[in-house]
N, C-alpha and C positions, 0 to 999 in steps of 0.2 A: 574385326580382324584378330584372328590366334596371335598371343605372343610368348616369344619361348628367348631364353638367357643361357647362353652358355655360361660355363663356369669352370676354370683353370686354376686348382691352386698350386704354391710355384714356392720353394722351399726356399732358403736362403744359399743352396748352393751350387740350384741350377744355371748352366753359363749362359751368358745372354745370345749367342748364338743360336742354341738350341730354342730359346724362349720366340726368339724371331720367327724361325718356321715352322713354328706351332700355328704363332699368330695368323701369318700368311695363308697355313691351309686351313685352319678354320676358317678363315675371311672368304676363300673360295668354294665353300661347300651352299649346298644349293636349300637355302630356308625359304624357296618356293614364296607364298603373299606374307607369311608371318613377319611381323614387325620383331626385328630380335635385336640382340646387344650380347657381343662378347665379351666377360670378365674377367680380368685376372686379376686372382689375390696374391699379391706379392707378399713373401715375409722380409723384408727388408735386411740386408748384410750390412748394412752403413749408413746412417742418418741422409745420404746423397747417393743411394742405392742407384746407377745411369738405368739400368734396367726398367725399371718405370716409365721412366721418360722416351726411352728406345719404343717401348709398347704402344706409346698413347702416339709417339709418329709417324705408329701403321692404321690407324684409325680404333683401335679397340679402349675398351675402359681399363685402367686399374683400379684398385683397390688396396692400397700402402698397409701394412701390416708391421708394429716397432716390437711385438711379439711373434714367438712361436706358439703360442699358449694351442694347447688341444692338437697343436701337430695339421695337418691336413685333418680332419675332423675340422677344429677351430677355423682353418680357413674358409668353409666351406660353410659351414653356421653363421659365418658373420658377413659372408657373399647373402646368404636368404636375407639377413636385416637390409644389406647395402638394398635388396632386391624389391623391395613391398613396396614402395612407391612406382616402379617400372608393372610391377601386378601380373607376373610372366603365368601364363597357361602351363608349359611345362619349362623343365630346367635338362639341358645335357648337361652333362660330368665328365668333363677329357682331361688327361693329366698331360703334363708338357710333350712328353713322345706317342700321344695317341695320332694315329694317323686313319681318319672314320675314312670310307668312301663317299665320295661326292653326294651321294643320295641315303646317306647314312641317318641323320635328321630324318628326312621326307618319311623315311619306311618306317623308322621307330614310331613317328610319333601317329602314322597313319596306324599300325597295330594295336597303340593305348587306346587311340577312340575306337577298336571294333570290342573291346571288354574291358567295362567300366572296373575290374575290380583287378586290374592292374595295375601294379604300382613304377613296374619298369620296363622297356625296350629295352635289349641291346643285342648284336648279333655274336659270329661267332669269333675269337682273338686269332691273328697270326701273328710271328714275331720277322719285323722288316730289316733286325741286322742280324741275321746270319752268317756270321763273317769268321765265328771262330768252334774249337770243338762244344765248349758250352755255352755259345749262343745257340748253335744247332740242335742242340742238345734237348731246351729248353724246345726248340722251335719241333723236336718229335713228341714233348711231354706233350705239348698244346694241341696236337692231334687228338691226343687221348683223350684231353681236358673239353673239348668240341663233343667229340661223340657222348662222352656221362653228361654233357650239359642239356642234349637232347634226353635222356634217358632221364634225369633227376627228377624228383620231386620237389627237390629244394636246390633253387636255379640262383645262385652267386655270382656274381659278376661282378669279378675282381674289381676294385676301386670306386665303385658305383658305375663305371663308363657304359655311359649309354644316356638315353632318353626319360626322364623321372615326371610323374605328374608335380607340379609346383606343391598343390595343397596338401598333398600328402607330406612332401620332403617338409614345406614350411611347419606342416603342424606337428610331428613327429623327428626331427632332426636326427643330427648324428649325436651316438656318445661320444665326449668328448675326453672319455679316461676307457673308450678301448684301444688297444692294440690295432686293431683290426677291424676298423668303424664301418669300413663294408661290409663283414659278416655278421655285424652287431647287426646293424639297420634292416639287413635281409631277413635276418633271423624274427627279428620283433616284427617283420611287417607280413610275413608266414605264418605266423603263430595268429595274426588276426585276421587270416583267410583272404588276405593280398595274394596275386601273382607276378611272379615275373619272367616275362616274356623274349622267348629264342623269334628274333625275324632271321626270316630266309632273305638271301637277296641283295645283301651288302655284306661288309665286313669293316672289323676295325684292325689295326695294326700297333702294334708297338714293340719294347725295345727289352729284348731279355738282357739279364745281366752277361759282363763281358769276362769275369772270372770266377773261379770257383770260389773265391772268399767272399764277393759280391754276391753272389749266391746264395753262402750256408748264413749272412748276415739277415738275405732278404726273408729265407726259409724258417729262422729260427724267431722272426717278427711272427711272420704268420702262423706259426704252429703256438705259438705264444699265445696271440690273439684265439685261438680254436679254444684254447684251453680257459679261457674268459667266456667262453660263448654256455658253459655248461650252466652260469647262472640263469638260463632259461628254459633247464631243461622240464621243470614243473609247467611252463608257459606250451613248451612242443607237446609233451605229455595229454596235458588239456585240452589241445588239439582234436585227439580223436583219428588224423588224420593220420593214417599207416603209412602211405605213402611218402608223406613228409617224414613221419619220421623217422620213417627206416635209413632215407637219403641222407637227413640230419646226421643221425646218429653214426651211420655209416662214413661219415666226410672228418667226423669226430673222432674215431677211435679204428678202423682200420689205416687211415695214411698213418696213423704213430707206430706203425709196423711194418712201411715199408720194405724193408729188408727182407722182407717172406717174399718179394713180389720177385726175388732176382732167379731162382730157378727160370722163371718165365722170361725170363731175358735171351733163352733161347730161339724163341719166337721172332725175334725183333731184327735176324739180317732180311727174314723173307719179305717180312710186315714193311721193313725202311725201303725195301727195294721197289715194294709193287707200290707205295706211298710218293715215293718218290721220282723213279725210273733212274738212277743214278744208282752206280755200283760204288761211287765216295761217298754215299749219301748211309750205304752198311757200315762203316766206320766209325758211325754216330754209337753203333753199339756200345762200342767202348768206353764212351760217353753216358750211354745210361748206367754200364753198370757204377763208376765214378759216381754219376747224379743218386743212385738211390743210395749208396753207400754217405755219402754226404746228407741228405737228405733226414738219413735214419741219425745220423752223428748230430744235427738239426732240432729233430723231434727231442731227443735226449736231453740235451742241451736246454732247449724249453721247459721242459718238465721239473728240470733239476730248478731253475730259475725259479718258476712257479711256485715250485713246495717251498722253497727259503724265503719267499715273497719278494725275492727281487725285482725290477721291472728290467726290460730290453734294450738294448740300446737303438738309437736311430742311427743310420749310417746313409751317406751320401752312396749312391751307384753312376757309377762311368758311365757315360750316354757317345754312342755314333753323331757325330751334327748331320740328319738328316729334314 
């Protein structure tokens, strides 16, 4: 019998609400005959963190955490140790507001066994609180972000979330001094002729930021993180593979110029309309030009950081209780 371990890592200042109906819909998704076990790595807020204890009496595991050491990278490195005696086949990666479809599991992991030299499933992202102009906002970028994920060559998937073979993640882990440990791991696992793979057929869901400073905090993490990623670029290089790294290099250094992209914002009442069927739904317009104008103030922002060798800050994001 296949065995497969989810894995939740859980910051110190996620609200335990949220943490609940995470649990709950993972607990209801369908792991078909595989024997599995859900983990959360908790970073503990308080020597008597309730949070823990809330978890383990919906039936799932924790994992107590009295550091942050490595940030989510760290949690996630030290779930694979908690993980070798369980000997899991493959491992999900859902962050507390991931919301997979019921059959989300099933199709990932049926797509890793048709090629063996993939290293990840996952499908394609919506965002489930849509509730304000830059949550919508975000929720027309992830259109765009869908279709290039089909087109890439070099296929990232935000946060790891999806379906991961065990012995790959065990044996090559995350860095635990990136930024942006999902692009780290993607990047090194491309460079040695891994894939990773778009399934049709499900989706996952989660939770865009609810303001614009929630936003340019998340945006200037990850343009941060991109700009760490060029210590590989001898590695992509060596590749050979054009296609990679056109995509690479492409995801690298045209988004730090967003700004060029606003002319074309002209495009986007017809694009929101036939996307959507909703004439509020053209209003979002307004909202991109906001989001890339932020976006580029973002990139900036990063770069300046970068060259003084500062590092970035972490910052908590407001989450919907869904």
């Amino acid at each position: 019998m296949s065995k497969i371990a989810v894995v939740v890592p859980v910051s110190p200042f996620e609200p335990l609400e949220i943490l609940l109906n995470s649990a709950k819909h993972l607990l209801s998704l369908d792991y078909d005959s595989f024997e599995f076990k859900i983990v959360y790595v908790v970073d503990k807020n308080s020597p008597d963190d309730e949070r823990c204890e809330k978890l383990r009496e919906l039936g799932v595991e924790v994992l107590e955490r009295n550091t942050t050491r490595g940030k989510r990278a760290g949690a996630i490195n030290d779930a694979l140790d908690y993980l070798r005696n369980f000997e899991p086949d493959y491992i999900a990666i859902f962050d507390v507001d991931s919301r997979p479809e019921r059959n989300f599991i099933i199709k990932c992991v049926e797509a890793l066994e048709r090629d063996e030299k993939a290293y990840i499933a996952s499908s394609r992202r919506y965002i489930s609180n849509p509730v304000n102009l830059v949550s919508q906002t975000v929720e027309a970028e992830y259109h765009l972000i869908n279709f290039l994920l089909k087109k890439s060559r070099f296929r990232q998937f935000n946060g790891l979330i999806g379906v991961l073979r065990a012995e790959y993640l065990m044996k090559y882990r995350l860095n635990e001094d990136a930024i942006t440990e999902d692009a780290d791991f993607a990047t090194r696992m491309h460079c040695m002729g891994y894939k990773a793979i778009l399934v049709e057929g499900t989706k996952v869901y989660e939770q865009a930021p609810l303001s614009w400073k929630d936003l340019v905090s998340q945006r200037k993490r990850w343009y941060y993180g991109g700009l760490q990623l060029w210590r590989y670029w001898k590695c992509v290089r060596a590749t050979k593979n054009w296609g990679f790294i056109l995509s690479w290099t492409s995801a690298l250094t045209l988004t730090y110029a967003i700004i060029l992209l606003i002319p074309f914002l002209i495009l986007a009442p017809p694009l929101l309309f036939y996307k959507f069927r909703s004439f509020k739904k053209v209003l979002v317009t307004f909202g991109l030009l906001i989001h890339t104008v932020l976006l580029q103030y973002s990139a900036i922002c990063a770069m300046a950081k970068y060259v003084k060798g500062r590092g970035i800050e972490w910052s908590p994001i407001k989450r919907v209780p869904q």
